[in-house]
N, C-alpha and C positions, 0 to 999 in steps of 0.2 A: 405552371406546375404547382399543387398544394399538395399538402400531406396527404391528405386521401388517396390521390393517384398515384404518389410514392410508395404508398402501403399497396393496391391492386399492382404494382409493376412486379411487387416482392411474395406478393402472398403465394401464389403457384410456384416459387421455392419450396417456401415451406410447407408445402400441402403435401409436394411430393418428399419430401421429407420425413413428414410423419406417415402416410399413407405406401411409399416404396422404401423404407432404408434401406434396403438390398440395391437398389440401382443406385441409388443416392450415395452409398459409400463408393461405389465402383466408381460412380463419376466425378467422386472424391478424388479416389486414388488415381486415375486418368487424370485429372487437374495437377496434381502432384508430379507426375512423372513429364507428361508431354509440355515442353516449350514454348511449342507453336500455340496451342489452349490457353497459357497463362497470358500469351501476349493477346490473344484475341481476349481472353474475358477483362484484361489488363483496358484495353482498346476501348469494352464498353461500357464499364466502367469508370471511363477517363470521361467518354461521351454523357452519360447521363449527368456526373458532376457538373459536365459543364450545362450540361443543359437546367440542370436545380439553379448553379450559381449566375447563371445566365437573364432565369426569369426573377430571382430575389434581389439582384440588383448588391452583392456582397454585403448585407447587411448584416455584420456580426456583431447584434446586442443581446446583453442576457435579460431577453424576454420570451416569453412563447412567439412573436408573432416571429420571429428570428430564428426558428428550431430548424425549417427547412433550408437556412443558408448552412447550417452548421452540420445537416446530415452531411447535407451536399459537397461540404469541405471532408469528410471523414471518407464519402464514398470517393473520393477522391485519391486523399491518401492513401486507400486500401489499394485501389486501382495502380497505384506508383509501387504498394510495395510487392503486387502482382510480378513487376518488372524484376528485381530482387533477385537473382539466384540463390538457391537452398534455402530462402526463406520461408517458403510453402511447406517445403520439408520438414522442416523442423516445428513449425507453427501447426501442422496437421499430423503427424505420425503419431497423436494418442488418441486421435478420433477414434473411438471404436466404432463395430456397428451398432450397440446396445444403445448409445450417447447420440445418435442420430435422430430419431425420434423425439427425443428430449428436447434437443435444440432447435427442431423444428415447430415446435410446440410454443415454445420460448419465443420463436421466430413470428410465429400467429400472434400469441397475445404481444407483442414490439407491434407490429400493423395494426392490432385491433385498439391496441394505443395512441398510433397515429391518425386513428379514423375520430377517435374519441375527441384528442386533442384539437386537431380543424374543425370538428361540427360542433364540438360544445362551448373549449374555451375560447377559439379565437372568431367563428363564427357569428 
């Protein structure tokens, strides 16, 4: 796994993001409410961390070559606080729909960041 292909796993988030916010919020607020969803997305979540931390071997130094063990711990932890009751709740109820776009935007140039990062600096 390298940063590139961590940035194409996520980019089609964001795309729909910026291009649907109407269904993007909705699937927001479906994430929110349904149980069953936060343990599935909890579930792959849980899986891709392992699979980041699996190919980097847990190398946790503060260097670039090191940036994909430490998404990989974060996508992790996100995946654990999926599990969490009410925490969704409270972390997502000021989403609006206007802020959707935005964040998916934000969410592009993070990928187009991570494509930068593999092909320039450590590349």
């Amino acid at each position: 796994m390298t940063l590139t292909l961590l940035a194409l796993l996520l980019m089609p988030i964001y795309l729909k993001m910026v291009l649907d916010p109407k269904r993007t919020h909705k699937l927001f607020k479906k994430l929110i409410s349904d149980s069953n969803v936060q343990f599935m997305m909890s579930f792959w979540l849980l899986l891709l961390a392992a699979l980041v931390l699996s190919t980097t071997g847990l190398n946790f130094t503060m260097e670039w070559a090191s940036l994909l063990a430490w998404l990989g711990l974060l996508i992790g932890i996100k995946g654990v606080f999926y599990l969490i009751p009410g925490l969704l709740e409270k972390k997502l109820k000021w989403l609006k729909l206007e802020h959707v776009p935005f964040f998916g935007f934000i969410g592009l140039v993070f990928a187009l960041a991570l494509v930068y990062v593999d092909t320039q600096m450590l590349g």
